[in-house]
Each structure stands twice: as C-alpha cells, then as structure tokens.
N, C-alpha and C positions, 0 to 999 in steps of 0.2 A: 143279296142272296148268299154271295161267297163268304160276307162277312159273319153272318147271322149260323151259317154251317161250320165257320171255324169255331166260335163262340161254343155253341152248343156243345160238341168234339170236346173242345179243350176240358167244358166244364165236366163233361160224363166221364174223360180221364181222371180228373183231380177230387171229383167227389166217390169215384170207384167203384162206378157202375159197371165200368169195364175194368176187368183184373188186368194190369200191366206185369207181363210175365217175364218178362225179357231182359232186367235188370237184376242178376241175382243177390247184390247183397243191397237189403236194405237197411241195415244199419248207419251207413256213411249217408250224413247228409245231401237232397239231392235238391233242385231247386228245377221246377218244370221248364221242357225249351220253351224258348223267347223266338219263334222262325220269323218276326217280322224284323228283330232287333240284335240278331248275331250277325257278325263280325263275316263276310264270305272267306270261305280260306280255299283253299287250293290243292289238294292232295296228290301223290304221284300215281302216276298211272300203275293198274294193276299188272304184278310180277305173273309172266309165264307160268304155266304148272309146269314143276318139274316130272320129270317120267319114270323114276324108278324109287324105290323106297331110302335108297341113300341118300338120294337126291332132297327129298320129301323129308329125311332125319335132319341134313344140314341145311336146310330151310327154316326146319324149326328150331335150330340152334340158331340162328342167325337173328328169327323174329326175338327168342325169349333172350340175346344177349343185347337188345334195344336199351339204351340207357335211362331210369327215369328220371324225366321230367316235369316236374308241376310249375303248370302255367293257369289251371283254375282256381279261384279265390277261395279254397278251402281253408277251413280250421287248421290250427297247427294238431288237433285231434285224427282228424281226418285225414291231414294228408302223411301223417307217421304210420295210421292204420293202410291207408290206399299201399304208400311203399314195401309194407312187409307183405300184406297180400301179394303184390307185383312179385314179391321174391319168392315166398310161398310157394304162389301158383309155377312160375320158371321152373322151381324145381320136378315139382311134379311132372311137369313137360318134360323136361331135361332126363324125366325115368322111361317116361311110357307117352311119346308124342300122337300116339295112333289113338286117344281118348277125346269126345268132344267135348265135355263140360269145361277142363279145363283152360280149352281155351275161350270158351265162353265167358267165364272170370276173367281171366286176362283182358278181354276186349273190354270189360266192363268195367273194369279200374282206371286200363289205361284212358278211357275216353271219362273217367271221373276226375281226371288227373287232368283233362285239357290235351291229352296225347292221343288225338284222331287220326293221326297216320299210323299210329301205334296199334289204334283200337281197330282202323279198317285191316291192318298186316294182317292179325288176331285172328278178326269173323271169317277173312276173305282162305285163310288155312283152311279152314272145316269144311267146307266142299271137297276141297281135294282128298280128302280121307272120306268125306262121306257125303256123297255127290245127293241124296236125296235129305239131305238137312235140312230144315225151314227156319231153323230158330236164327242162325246168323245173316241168312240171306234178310231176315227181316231188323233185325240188329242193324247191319248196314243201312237198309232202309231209312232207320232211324237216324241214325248217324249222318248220313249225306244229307237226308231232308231234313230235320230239325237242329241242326249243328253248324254242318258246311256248305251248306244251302246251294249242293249241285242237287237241280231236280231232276235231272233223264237219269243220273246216277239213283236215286231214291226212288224213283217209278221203275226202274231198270229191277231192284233187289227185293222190292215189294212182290211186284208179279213173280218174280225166281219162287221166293217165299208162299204167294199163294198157290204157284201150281203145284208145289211139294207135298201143300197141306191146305186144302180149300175150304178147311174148318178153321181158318187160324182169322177170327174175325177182329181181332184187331188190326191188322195188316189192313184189310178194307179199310176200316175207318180211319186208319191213317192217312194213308194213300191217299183219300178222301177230301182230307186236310193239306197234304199238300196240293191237291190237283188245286186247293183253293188258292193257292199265294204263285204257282205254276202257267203263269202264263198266258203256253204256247199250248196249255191242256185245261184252262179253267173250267169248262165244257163239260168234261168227263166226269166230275165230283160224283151225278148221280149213274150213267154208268155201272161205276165201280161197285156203291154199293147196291145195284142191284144184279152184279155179280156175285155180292156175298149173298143176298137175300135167296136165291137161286141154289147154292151150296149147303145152305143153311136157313130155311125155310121158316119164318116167323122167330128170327130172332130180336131180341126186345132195342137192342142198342142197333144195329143195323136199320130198325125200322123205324126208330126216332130219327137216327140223321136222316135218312131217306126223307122224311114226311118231312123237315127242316131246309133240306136241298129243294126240295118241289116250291117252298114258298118263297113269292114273286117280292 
C-alpha cells in the first residue's frame, strides 16, 4: 500500500498534475528526489531568533556572506548560472533583508548547488520576518524529507506550512509521501490527506492519492 501511494505521488508530480510551486527558477537543470536512495546527512541545529532588527540585519549578513559551494553533479552551465544567482540574490539581501522572495531564491539555489545547510539557513530566515509564511516552512519540508532524510524535521515544516495556508495542497501530498518511507508514522499517509480533502473539498489530486492510500 505504502509502495503503490509513493508511486502514484511521485508520478502526478512529474507528469504535472500537480503544479510544483516552490522552486523558482526553472531553468537550471533539476532531476526529481531520490528519498529512497540519498545519501542521510546531518544538518545543525536551528539558530535562535534573534530579537531586535540589528540583530535580525547581522543574521542576514552572516547567512548571505556563506561561501559557495557545489557539491551537486551540475553542468558546468548550471553551476556558473547557480553562482551568479547566489551573488545576485546576496546582493539584493544585502539592500533590503526585510523581503521574502529573495530569500526564497537563495534557498533554492543554494540547495541546487548541494548546499542544505545553506538552503535550511535561507528558508529558516523567513519566519522570523514574517511569521505567517507558508512557502518556506514547506520548502524545508521538502528539503529535510526528500533530501536529508530527517522525517520529524519534514513532518515538523509540512504542518507549520499547512496551518499558515490549508489550501497549500501540495504540502499534504507530500507529507503523504513521506509518512510513506517514515517509519514511526507510516500509519498516517491517509490521515493527512484527508486533512487536505477537509480544507479543500473534492480536490482532484488529493482524491486520487486518497483512493490509492485506501487500496489493500
């Protein structure tokens, strides 16, 4: 059953039944997660929020002056484009840190680039300037669960994500996906998505996993 709901999931992502919003540039080369077949890695624990806006300036001076590093098997195309973006976007931080898009790019390069500690620093800022965000708490999501394969971290950034935005029906059917390689929650798959179906009454991709998750 778990096998038959990650199957299903995976194919309605890649065939684009479900819009994947949460990668902004599509131009750079991107190659679907592997969550049965990456590498676990280890990330550090998340930094305190700081409490005053200085604080919160030399935070994001500290994120955007991160060195980069490519360690994913991109094009010599790709990864000249990834690094000017990387610089790009810094700068624009480096103007006006109180914007979220651009650290939304920034996450998204840096975790193009094989730079996960880089790309959680990134998502994990945007709360702190704008605590009812849903796009990076689910960005993380994706990042710990189809990347760095901590699952309470990924179930953790999913729900942050969907209580912000209970129409954000991707998050479900992610979540979904990982409750299916998760363990200690394999259990919950349908659940979830009949927490999205609940938010979001007869939607068409919610209601195929659903009917997929039911079969024995």
């Amino acid at each position: 059953m778990k096998k038959n709901l990650l199957l299903i999931l995976l194919a309605l992502m890649v065939a684009g039944a479900i819009s994947w919003r949460f990668w902004p540039d599509q131009e750079l080369s991107q190659v679907p997660p592997q969550i049965l077949e990456e590498k676990v890695v280890v990330l550090k624990k998340d930094q305190p929020a700081p409490d005053s806006k200085e604080a919160l300036k030399a935070m994001a001076a500290k994120i955007i002056s991160r060195p980069i590093m490519v360690s994913a098997p991109l094009s010599e195309a790709d990864r000249k484009r990834a690094e000017g973006k990387i610089k790009e976007i810094s700068d624009l931080i480096r103007e006006d840190y109180n914007v979220t898009y651009p650290w939304y790019d920034l996450g998204s390069y840096r975790r193009v680039i094989g730079d996960f500690e880089g790309a959680a620093e990134a998502w994990n800022f945007v709360p702190l300037i704008r605590p009812k965000d849903f796009v990076a708490y689910h960005n993380l999501g994706d990042l710990y669960g189809f990347y760095v394969k901590d699952y309470p971290k990924s179930e953790e950034n999913y729900l942050k994500s969907i209580k912000n935005n209970p129409q954000n029906i991707q998050a479900y059917l992610d979540l979904a996906i990982i409750y299916g390689v998760y363990k200690e929650k394999s259990d919950q798959a349908e659940s979830i998505l009949l927490q999205g179906l609940k938010a979001n009454p007869d939607n068409p991709g919610l209601k195929a996993a659903l009917e997929q998750a039911r079969i024995k």
